[in-house]
C-alpha positions as CSV (number, residue, x, y, z in Angstrom):
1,X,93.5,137.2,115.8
2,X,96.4,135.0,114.2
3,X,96.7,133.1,117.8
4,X,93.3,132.8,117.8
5,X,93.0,131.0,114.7
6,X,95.9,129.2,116.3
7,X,93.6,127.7,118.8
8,X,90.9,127.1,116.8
9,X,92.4,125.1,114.6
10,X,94.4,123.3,117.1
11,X,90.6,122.6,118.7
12,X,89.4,121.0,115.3
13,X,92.6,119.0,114.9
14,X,91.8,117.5,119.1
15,X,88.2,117.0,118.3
16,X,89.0,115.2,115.0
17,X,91.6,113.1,117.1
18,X,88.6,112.4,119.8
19,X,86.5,111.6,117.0
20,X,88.9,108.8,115.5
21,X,89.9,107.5,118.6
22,X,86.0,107.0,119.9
23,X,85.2,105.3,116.5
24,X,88.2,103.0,116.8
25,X,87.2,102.1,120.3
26,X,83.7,101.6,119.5
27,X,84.7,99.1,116.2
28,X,87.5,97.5,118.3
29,X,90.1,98.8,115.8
30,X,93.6,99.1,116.8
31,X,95.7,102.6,115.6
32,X,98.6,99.2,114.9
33,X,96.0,97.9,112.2
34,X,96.3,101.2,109.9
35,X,99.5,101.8,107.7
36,X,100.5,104.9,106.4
37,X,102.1,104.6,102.5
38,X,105.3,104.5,103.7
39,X,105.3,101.9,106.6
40,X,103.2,99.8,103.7
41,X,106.1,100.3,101.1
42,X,108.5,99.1,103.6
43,X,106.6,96.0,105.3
44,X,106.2,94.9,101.8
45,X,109.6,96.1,100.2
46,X,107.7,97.8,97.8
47,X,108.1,101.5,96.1
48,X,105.0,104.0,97.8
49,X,104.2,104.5,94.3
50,X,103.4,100.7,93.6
51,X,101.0,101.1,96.6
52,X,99.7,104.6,94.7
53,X,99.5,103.1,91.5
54,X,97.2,99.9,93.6
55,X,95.4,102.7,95.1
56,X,94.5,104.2,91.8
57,X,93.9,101.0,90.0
58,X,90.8,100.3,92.8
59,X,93.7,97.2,93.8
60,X,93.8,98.3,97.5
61,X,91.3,99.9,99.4
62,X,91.8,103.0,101.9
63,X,90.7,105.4,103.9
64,X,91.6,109.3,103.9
65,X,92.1,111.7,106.7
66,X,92.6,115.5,105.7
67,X,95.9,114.8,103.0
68,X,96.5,111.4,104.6
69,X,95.7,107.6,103.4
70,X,95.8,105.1,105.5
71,X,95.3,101.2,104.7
72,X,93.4,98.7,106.5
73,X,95.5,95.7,107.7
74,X,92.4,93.8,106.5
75,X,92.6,95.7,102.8
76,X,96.0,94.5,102.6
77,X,95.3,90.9,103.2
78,X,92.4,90.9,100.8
79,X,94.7,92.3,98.3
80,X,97.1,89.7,99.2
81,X,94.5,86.9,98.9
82,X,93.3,87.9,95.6
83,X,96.4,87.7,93.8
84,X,97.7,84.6,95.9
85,X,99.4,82.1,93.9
86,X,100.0,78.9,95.1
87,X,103.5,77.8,95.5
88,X,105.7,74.8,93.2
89,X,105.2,72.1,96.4
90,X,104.7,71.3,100.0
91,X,108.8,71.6,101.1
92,X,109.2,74.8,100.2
93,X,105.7,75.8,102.1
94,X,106.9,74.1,105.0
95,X,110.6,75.9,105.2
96,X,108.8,79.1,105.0
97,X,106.6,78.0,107.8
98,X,109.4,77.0,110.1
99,X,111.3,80.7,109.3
100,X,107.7,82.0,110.5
């Protein structure tokens, strides 16, 4: 009984997979375009619970599998747009752009 179970849920966890991977396919959405907490916390040297509290705060939008969130590379440059500030002049954009 406990094996079966086993296999069962194993089933649910494939077809769930399957489901996910046909919807990604059919949107043309890369797996690389989703970011768990984590990996956002570190691409942005930022603590995971800045990116909770954004979460929270209706800041940054996000998707939730089972437990899981994951974040749209296009949530995170919206959030990034909308709280753009522009910079002191055009030498310091243009040595950013040349470390780029």
């Amino acid at each position: 009984m406990v094996i079966e179970n086993l296999f069962d849920t194993l089933k649910g966890i494939q077809d769930c997979i399957a489901g996910i991977t046909r919807y990604c396919q059919l949107h043309k959405i890369s797996t690389a375009d989703f970011y768990t907490s984590q990996q956002l916390a570190n691409a942005l040297s930022i603590s995971p619970l800045t990116i909770s509290k954004w979460k929270k705060e209706g800041k940054l939008g996000f998707s939730k599998v089972g437990r899981r969130c994951y974040y749209s590379r296009q949530d995170v440059l919206d959030l990034l747009r909308r709280y753009h500030k522009e910079g002191l002049n055009t030498n310091t954009a243009n040595s950013l752009n040349a470390v780029v």
